[in-house]
GURODO-238328 format. One record per residue: residue number from 0; z, x, y of N, C-alpha, C in turn. Coordinates in nm, 3 decimals, always signed. Layout:
(NUM, (Z, X, Y), (Z, X, Y), (Z, X, Y))
...
END
This chain:
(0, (-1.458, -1.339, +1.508), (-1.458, -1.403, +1.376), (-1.478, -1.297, +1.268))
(1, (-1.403, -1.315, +1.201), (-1.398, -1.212, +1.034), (-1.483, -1.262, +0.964))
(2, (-1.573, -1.195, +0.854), (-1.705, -1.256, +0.820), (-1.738, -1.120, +0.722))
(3, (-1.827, -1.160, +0.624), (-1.833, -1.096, +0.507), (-1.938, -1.036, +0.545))
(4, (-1.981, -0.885, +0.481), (-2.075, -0.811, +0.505), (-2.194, -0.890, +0.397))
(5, (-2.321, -0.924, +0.406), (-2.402, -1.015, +0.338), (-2.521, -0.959, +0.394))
(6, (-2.583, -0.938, +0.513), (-2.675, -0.910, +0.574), (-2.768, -0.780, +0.607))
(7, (-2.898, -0.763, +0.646), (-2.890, -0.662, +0.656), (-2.814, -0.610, +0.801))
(8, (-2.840, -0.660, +0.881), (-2.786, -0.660, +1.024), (-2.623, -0.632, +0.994))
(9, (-2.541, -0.745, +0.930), (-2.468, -0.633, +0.928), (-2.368, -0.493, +0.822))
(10, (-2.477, -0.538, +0.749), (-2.501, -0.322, +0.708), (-2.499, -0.231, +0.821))
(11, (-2.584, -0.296, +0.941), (-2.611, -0.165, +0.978), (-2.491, -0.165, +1.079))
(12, (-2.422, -0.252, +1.148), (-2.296, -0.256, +1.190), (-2.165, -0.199, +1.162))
(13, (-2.170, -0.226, +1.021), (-2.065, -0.149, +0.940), (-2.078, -0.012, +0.933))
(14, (-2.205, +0.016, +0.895), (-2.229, +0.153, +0.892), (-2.191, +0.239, +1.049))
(15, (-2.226, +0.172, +1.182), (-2.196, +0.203, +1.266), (-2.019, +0.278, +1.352))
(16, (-1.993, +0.126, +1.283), (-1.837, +0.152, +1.296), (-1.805, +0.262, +1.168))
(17, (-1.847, +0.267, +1.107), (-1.812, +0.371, +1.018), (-1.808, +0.491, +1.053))
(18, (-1.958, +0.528, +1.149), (-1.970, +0.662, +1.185), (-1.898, +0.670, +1.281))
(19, (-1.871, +0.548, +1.369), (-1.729, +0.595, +1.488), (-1.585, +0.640, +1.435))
(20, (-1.576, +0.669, +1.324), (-1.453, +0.713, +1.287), (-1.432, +0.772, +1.214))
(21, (-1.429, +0.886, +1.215), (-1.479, +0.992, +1.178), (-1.377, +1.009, +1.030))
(22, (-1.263, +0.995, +1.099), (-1.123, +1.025, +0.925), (-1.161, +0.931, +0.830))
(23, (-1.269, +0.807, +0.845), (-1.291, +0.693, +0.741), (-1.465, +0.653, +0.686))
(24, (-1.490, +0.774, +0.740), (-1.707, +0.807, +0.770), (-1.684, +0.775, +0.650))
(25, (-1.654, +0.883, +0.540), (-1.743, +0.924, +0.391), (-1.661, +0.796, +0.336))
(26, (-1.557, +0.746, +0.306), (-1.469, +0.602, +0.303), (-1.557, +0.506, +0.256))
(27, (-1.586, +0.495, +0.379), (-1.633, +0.336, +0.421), (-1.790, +0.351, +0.387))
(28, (-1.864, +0.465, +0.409), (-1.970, +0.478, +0.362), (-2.040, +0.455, +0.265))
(29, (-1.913, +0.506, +0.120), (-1.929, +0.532, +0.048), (-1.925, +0.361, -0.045))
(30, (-1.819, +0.267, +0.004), (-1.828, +0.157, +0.009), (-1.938, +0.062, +0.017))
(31, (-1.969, +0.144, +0.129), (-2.109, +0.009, +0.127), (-2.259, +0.004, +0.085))
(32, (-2.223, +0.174, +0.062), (-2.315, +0.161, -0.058), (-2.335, +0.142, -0.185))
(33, (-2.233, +0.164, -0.222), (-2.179, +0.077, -0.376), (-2.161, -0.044, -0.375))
(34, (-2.107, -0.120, -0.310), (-2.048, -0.257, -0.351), (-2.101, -0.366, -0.228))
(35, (-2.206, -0.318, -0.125), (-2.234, -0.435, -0.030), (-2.319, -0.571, -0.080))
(36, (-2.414, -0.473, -0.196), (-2.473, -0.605, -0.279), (-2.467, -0.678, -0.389))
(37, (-2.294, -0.636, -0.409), (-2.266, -0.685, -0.569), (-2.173, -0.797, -0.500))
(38, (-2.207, -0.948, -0.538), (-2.067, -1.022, -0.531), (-1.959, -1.032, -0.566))
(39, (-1.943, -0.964, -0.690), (-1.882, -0.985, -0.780), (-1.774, -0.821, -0.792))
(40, (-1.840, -0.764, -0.662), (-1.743, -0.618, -0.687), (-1.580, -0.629, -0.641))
(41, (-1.557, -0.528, -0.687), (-1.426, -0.493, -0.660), (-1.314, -0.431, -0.535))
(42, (-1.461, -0.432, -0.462), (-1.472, -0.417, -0.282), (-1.491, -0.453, -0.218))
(43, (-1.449, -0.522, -0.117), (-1.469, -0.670, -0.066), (-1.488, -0.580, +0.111))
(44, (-1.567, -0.588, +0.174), (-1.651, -0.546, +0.325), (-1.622, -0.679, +0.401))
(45, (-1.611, -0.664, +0.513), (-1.587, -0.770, +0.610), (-1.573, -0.697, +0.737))
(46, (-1.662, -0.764, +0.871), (-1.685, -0.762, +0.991), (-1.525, -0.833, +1.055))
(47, (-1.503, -0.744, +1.148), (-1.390, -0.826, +1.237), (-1.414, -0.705, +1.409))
(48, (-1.526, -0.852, +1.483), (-1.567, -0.796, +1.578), (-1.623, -0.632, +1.555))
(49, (-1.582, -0.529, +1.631), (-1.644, -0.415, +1.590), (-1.601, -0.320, +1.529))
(50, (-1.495, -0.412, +1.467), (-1.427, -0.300, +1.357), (-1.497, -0.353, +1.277))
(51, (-1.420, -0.287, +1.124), (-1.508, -0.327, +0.967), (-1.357, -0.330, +0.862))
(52, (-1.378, -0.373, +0.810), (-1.265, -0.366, +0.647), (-1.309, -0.374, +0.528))
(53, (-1.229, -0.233, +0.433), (-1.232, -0.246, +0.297), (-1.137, -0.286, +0.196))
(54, (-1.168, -0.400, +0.149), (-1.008, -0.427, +0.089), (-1.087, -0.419, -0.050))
(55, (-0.949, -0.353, -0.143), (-0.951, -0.306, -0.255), (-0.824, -0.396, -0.342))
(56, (-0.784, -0.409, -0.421), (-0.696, -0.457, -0.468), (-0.590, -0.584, -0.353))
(57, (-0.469, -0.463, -0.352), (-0.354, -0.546, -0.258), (-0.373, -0.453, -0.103))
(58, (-0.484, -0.369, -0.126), (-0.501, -0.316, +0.037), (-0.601, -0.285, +0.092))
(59, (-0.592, -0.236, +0.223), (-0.707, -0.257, +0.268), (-0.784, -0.128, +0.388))
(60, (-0.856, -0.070, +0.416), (-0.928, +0.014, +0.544), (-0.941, -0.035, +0.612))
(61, (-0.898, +0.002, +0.758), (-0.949, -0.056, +0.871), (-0.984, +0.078, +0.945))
(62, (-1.134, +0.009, +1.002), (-1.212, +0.101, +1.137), (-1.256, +0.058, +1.216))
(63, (-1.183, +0.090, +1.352), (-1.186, +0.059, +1.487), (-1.095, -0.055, +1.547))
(64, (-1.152, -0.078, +1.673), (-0.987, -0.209, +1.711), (-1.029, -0.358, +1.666))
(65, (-0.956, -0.439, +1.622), (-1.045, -0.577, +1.606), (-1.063, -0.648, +1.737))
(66, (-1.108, -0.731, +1.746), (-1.116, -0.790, +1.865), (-0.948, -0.943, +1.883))
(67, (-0.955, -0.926, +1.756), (-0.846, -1.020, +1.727), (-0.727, -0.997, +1.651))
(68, (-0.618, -0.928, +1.697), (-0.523, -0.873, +1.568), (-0.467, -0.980, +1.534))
(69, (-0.430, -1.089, +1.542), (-0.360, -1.215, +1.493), (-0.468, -1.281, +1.407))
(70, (-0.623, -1.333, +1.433), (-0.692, -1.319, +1.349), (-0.667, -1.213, +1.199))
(71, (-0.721, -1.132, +1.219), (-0.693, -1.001, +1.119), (-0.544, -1.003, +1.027))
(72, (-0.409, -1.040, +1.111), (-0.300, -0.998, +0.988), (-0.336, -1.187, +0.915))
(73, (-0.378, -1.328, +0.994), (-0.380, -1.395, +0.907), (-0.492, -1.365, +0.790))
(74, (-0.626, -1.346, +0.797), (-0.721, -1.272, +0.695), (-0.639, -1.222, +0.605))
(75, (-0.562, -1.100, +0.643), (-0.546, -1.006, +0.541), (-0.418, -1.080, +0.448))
(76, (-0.333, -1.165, +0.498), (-0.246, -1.284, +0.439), (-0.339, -1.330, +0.315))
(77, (-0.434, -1.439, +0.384), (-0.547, -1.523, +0.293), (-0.570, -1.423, +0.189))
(78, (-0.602, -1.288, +0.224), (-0.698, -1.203, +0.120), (-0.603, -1.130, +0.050))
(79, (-0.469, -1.157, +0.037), (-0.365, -1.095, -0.077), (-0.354, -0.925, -0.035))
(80, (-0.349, -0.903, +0.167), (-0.348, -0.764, +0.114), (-0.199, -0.725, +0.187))
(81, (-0.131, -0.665, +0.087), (-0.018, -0.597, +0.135), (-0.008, -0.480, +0.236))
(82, (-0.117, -0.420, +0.230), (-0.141, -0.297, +0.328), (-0.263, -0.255, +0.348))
(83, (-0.205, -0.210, +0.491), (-0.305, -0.201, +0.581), (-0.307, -0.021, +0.593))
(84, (-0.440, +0.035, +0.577), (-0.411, +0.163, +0.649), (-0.580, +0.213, +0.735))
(85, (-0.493, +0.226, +0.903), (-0.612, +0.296, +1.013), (-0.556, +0.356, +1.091))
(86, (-0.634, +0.477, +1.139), (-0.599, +0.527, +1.233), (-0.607, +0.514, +1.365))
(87, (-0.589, +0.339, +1.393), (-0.573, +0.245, +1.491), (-0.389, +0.272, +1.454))
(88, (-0.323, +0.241, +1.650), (-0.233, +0.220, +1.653), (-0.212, +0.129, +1.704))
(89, (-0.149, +0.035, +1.575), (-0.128, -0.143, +1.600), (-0.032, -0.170, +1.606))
(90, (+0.122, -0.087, +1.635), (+0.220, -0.082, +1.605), (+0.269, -0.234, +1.744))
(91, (+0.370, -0.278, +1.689), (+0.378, -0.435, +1.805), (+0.300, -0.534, +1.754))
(92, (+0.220, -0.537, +1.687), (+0.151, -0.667, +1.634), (+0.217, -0.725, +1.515))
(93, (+0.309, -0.879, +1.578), (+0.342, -0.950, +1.470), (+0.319, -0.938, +1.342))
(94, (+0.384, -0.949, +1.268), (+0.307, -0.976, +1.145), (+0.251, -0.805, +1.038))
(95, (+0.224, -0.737, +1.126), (+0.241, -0.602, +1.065), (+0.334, -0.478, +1.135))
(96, (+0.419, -0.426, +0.983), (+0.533, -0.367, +1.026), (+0.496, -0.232, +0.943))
(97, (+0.520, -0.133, +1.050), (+0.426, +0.055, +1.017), (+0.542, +0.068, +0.897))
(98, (+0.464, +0.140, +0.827), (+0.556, +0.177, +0.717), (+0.581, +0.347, +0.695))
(99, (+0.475, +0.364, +0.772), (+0.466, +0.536, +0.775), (+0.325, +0.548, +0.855))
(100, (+0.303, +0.704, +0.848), (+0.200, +0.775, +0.858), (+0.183, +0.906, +0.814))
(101, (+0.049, +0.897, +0.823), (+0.001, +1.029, +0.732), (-0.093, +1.123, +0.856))
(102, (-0.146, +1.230, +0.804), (-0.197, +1.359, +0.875), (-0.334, +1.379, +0.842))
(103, (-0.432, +1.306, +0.915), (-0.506, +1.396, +0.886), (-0.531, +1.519, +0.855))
(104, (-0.609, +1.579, +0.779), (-0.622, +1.690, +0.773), (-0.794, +1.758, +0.725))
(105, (-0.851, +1.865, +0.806), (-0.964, +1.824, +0.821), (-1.033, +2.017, +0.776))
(106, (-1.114, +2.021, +0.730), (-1.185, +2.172, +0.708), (-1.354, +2.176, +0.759))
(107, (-1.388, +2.220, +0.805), (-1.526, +2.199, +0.891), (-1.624, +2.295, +0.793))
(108, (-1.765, +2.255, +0.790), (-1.869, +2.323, +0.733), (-1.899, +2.445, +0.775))
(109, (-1.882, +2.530, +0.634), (-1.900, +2.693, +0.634), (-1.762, +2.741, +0.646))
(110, (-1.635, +2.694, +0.702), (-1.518, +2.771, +0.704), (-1.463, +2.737, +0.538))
(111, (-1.393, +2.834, +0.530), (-1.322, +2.939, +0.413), (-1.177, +2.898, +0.389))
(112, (-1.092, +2.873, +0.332), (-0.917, +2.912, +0.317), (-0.929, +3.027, +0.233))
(113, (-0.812, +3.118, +0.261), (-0.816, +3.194, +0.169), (-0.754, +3.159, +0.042))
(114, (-0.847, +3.213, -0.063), (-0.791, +3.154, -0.196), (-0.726, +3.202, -0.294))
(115, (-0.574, +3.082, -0.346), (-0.537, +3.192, -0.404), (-0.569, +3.250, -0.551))
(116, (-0.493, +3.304, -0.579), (-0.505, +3.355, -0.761), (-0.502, +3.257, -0.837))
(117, (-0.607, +3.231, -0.942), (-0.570, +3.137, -1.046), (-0.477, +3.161, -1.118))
(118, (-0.398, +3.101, -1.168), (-0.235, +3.150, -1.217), (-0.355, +3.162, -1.409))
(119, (-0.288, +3.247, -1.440), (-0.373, +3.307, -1.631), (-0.346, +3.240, -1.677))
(120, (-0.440, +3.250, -1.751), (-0.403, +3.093, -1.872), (-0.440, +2.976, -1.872))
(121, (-0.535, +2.918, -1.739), (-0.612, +2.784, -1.698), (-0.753, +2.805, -1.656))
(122, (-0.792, +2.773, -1.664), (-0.954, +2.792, -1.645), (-1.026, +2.625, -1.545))
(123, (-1.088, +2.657, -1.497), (-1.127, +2.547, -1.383), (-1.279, +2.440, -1.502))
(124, (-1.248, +2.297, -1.451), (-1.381, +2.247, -1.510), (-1.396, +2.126, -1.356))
(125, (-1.554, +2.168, -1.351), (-1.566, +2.119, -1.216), (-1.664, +2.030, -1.237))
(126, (-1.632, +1.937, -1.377), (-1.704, +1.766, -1.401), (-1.581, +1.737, -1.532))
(127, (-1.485, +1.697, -1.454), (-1.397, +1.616, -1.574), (-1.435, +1.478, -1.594))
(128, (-1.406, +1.467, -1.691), (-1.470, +1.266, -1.725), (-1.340, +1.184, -1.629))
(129, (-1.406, +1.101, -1.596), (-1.329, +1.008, -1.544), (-1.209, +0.964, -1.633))
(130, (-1.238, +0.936, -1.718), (-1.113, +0.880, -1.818), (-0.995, +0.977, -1.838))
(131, (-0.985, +1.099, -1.820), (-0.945, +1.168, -1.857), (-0.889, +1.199, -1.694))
(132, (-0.911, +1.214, -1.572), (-0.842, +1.164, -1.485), (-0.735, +1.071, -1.461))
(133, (-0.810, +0.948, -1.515), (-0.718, +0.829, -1.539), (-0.590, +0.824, -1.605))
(134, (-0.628, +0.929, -1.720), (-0.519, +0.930, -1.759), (-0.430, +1.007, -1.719))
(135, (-0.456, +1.125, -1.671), (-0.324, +1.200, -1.639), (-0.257, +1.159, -1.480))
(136, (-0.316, +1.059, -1.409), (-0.298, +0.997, -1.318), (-0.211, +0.915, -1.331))
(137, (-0.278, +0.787, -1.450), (-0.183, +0.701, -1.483), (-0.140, +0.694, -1.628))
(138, (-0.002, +0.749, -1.702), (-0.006, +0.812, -1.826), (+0.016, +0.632, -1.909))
(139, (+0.009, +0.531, -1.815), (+0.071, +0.405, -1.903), (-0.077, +0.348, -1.827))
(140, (-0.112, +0.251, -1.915), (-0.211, +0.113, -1.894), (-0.148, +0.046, -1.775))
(141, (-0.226, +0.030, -1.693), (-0.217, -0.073, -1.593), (-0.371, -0.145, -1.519))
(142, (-0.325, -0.241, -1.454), (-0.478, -0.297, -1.420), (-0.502, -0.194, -1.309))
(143, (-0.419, -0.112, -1.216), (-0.457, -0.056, -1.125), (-0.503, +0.098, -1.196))
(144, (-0.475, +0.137, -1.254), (-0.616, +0.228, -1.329), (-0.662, +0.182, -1.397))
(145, (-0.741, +0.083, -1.434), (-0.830, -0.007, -1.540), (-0.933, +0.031, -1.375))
(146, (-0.875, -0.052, -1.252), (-0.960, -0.064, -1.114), (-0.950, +0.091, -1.051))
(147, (-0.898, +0.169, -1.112), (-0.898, +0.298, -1.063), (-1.022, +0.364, -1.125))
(148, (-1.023, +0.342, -1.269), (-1.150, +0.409, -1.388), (-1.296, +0.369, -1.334))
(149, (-1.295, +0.233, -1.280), (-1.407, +0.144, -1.315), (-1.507, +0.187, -1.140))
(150, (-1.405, +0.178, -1.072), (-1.457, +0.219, -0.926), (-1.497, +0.391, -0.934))
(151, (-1.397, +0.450, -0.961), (-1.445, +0.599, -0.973), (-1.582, +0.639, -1.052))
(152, (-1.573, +0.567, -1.167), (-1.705, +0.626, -1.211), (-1.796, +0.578, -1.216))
(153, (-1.819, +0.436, -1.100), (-1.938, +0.431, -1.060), (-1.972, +0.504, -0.934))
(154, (-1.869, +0.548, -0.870), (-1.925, +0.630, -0.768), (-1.936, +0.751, -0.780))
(155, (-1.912, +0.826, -0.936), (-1.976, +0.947, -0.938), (-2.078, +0.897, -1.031))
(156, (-2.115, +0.820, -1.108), (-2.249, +0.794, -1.127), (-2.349, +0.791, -1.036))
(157, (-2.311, +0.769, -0.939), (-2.421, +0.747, -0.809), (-2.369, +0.877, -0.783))
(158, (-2.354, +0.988, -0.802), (-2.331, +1.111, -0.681), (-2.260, +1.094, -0.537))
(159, (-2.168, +0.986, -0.572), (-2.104, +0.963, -0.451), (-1.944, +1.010, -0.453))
(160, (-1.903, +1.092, -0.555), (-1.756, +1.146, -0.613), (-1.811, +1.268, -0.718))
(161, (-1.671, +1.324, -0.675), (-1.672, +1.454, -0.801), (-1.525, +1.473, -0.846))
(162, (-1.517, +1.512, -0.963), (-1.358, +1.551, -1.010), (-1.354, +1.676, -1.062))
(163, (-1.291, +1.759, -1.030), (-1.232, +1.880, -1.097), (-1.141, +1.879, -1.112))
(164, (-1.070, +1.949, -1.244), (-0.959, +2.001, -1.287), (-0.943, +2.133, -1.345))
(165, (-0.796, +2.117, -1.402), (-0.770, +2.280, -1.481), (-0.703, +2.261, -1.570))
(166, (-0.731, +2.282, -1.700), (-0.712, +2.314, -1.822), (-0.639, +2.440, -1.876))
(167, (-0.522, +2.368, -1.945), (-0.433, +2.480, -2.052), (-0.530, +2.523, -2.164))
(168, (-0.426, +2.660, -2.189), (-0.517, +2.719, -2.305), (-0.523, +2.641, -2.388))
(169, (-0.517, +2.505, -2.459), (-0.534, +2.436, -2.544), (-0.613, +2.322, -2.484))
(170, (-0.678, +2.311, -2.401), (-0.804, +2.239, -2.307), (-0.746, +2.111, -2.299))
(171, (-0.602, +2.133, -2.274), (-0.558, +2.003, -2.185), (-0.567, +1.994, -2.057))
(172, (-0.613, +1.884, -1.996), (-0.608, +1.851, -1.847), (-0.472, +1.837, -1.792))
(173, (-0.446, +1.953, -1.716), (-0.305, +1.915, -1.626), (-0.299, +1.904, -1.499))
(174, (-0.414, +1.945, -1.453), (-0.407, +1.958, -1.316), (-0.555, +1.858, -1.282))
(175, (-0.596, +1.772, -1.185), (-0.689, +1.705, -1.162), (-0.704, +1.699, -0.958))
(176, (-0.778, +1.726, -0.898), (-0.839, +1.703, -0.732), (-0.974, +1.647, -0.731))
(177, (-0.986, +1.519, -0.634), (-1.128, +1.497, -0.633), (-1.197, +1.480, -0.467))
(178, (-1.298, +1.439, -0.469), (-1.399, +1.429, -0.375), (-1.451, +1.327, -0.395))
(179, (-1.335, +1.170, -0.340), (-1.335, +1.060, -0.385), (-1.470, +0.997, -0.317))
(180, (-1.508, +1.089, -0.214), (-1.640, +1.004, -0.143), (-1.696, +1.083, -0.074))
(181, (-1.818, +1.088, -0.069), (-1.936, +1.175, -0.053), (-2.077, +1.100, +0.054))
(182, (-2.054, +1.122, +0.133), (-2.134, +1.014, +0.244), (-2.160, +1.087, +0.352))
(183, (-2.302, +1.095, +0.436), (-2.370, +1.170, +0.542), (-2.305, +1.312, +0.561))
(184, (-2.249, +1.376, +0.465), (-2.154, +1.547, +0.525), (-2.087, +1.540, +0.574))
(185, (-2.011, +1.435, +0.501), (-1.840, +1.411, +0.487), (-1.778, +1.403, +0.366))
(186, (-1.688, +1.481, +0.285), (-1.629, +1.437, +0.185), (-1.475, +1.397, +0.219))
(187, (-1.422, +1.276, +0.154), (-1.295, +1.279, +0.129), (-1.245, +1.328, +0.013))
(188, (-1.102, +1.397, +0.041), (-1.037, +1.446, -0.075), (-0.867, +1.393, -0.120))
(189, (-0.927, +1.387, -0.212), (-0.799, +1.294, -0.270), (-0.765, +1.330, -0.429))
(190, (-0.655, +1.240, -0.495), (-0.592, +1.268, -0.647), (-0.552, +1.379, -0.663))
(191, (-0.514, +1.496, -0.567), (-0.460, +1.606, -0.620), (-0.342, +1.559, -0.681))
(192, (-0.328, +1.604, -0.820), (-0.219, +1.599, -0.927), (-0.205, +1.660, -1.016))
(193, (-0.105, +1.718, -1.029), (-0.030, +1.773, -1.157), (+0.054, +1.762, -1.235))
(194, (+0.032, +1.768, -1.362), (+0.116, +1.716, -1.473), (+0.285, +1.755, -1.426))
(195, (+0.383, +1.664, -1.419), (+0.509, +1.776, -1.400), (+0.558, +1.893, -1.434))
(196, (+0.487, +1.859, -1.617), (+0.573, +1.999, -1.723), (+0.467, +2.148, -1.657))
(197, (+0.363, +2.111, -1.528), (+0.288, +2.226, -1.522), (+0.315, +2.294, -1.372))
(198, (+0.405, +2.184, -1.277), (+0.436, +2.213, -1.146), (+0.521, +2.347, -1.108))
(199, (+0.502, +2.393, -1.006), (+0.576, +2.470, -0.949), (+0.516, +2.636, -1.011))
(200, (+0.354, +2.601, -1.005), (+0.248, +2.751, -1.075), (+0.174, +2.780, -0.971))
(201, (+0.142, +2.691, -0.912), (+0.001, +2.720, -0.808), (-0.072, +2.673, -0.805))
(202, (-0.110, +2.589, -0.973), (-0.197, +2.516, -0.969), (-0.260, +2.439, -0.904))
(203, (-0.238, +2.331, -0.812), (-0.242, +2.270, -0.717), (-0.283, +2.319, -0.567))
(204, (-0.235, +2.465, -0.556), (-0.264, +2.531, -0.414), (-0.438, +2.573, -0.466))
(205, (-0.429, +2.624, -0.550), (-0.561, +2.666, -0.629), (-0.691, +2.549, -0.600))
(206, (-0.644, +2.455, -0.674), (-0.747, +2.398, -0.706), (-0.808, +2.322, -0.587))
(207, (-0.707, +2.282, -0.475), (-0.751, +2.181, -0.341), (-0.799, +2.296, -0.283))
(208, (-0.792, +2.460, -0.280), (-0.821, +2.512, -0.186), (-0.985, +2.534, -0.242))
(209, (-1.013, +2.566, -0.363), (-1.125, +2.607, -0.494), (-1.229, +2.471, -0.418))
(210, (-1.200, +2.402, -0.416), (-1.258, +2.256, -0.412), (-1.306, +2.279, -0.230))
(211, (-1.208, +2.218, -0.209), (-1.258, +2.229, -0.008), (-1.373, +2.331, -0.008))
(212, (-1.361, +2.472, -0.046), (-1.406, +2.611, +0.033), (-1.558, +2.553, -0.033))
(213, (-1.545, +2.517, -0.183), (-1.673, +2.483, -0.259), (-1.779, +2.363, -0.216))
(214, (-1.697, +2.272, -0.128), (-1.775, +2.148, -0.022), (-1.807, +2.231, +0.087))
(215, (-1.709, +2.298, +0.156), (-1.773, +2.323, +0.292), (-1.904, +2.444, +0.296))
(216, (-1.890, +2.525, +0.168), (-1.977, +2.625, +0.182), (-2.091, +2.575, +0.133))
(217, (-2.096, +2.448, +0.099), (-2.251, +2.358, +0.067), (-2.239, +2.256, +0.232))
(218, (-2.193, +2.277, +0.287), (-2.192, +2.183, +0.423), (-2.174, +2.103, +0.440))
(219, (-2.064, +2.061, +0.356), (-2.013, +1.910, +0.403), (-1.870, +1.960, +0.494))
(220, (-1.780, +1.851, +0.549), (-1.678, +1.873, +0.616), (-1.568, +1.771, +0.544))
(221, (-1.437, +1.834, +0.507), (-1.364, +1.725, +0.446), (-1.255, +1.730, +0.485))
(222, (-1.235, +1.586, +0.477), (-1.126, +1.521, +0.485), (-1.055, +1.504, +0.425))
(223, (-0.955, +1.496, +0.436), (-0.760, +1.369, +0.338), (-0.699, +1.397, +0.409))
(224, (-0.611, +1.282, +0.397), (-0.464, +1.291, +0.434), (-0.351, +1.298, +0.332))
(225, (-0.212, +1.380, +0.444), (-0.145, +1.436, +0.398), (+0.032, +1.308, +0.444))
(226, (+0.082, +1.281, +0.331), (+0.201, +1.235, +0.376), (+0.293, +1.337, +0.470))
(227, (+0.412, +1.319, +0.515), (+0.468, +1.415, +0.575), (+0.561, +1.506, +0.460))
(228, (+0.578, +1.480, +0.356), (+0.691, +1.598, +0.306), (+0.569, +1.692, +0.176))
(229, (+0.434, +1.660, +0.220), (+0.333, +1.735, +0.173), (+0.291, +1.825, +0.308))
(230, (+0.330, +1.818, +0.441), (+0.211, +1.880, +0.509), (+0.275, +2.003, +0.504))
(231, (+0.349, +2.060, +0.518), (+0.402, +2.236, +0.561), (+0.269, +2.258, +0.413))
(232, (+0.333, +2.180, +0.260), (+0.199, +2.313, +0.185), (+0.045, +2.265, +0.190))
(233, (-0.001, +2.190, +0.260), (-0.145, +2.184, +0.332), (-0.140, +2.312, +0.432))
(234, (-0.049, +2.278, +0.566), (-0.081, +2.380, +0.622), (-0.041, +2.529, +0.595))
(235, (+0.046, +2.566, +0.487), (+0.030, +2.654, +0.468), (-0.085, +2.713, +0.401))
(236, (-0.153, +2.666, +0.322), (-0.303, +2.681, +0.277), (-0.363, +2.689, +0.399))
(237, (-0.380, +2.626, +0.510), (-0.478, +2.673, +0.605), (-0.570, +2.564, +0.651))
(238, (-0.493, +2.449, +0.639), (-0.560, +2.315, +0.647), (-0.525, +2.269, +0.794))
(239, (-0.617, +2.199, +0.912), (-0.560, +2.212, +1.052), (-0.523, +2.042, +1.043))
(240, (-0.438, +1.984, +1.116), (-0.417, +1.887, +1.156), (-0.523, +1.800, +1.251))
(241, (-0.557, +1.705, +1.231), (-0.697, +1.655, +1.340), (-0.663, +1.501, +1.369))
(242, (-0.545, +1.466, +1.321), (-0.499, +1.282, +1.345), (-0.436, +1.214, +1.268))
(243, (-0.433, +1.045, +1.306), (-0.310, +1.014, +1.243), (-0.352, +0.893, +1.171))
(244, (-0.325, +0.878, +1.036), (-0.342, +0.727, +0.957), (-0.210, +0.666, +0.981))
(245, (-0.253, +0.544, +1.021), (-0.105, +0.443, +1.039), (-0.134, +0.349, +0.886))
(246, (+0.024, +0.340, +0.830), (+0.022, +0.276, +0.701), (+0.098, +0.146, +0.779))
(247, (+0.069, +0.024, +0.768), (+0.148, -0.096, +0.778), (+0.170, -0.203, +0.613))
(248, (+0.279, -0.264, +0.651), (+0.299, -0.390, +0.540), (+0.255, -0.481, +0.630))
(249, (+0.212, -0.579, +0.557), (+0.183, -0.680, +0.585), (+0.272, -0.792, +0.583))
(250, (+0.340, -0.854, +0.652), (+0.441, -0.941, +0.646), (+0.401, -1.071, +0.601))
(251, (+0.468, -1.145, +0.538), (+0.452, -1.278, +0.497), (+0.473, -1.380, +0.622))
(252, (+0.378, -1.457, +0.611), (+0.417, -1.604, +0.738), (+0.560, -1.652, +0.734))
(253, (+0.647, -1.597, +0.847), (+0.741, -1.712, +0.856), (+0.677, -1.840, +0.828))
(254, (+0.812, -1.933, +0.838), (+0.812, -2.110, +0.854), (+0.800, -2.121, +0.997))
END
């Protein structure tokens, strides 16, 4: 049975399955400590047997196997979520159809990439405001950065996220990478982006590598994943491969 996280009992469940999975630890962690006691949040936790789920908008985290996958794709129907992404392979289950996958990719505490040259002319700021993320993320209003702004900077209010970027000589933000979640010495890393008119400098090799070397040499270990026509420049930076996120759609109920 699928069932809402409410309890303390199961907090500590969730948290469990959390730590069994290692590509979704700082994730899901980071989740339930923000939003397990707000009703009204924007993160919705739910038990399904000894997995766990985070659904966010139209999608959702999954960690570990459910005990019921036909249970689970009707839930995620009821709960408006279009996608599914775990590094469970559910591939054959009615109702959800893989849409891709992504690469883990993983840097361990105390190891190094080598780093490259800051390209002249940008200078690093390693506490950009959230808003200012948002925007060069999303350059038009939408509700999904309205829910992008509002989640991010409560979780670096809590010290549970960080954002850095890099700035033109005229202290525009063009380049933005963060450390979307910060949980037991795990970070995830995510939003690497760059403005277009600034691509094809380095910027970007710079700043994910500036960032990782700057978590792991405080001892955390981080994580993201990489689509496939991003991984050759992960691994050419020096980033190792460690597993696989399965992306599914969620299919609508036949008649």
């Amino acid at each position: 049975m699928i069932e809402a996280v409410s309890t303390d009992a199961h907090k500590q469940r969730y948290l469990a399955a959390a730590r069994r999975e290692p590509a979704l630890h700082a994730l899901l962690g980071r989740d339930l400590t923000l939003w397990a006691d707000n009703p009204g949040a924007p993160v919705r936790l739910f038990l399904a047997g000894q997995a766990v789920l985070s659904l966010t908008d139209d999608y959702a985290w999954l960690a570990g196997r459910p005990d019921d996958p036909e249970e689970l794709v009707s839930f995620l129907r009821f709960a408006g979520v279009h996608t599914l992404q775990t590094p469970q392979a559910l591939g054959g289950q009615p109702g959800l159809r893989e849409s891709g996958q992504e690469t883990l990719l993983q840097l361990a505490p105390g190891a190094a990439l080598p780093q490259p040259p800051l390209p002249p002319g940008f200078a690093v700021d390693r506490n950009v405001p959230v808003g200012e993320t948002a925007d060069l993320l999303f350059p038009t209003t939408s509700a999904y950065r309205d829910g992008f702004y509002s989640r991010t900077a409560t979780a670096v209010n809590h010290g549970l996220a960080r954002l850095w970027g890099l700035r033109d000589a005229a202290g525009r933000l063009v380049a933005s990478m963060g450390a979307d979640a910060l949980f037991e010495g795990r970070a995830y890393l995510s939003l690497l982006h760059t403005d277009p008119a600034f691509r094809r400098r380095g910027l970007g090799g710079w700043l994910v590598t500036a960032m990782a070397n700057a978590l792991t040499a405080d001892g955390w270990r981080c994580d993201f994943f990489s689509e496939p026509h991003n991984l050759p420049f992960y691994r050419q930076l020096g980033f190792a491969p460690a597993g696989t996120l399965h992306c599914f759609h969620v299919e609508e109920a036949t008649a």
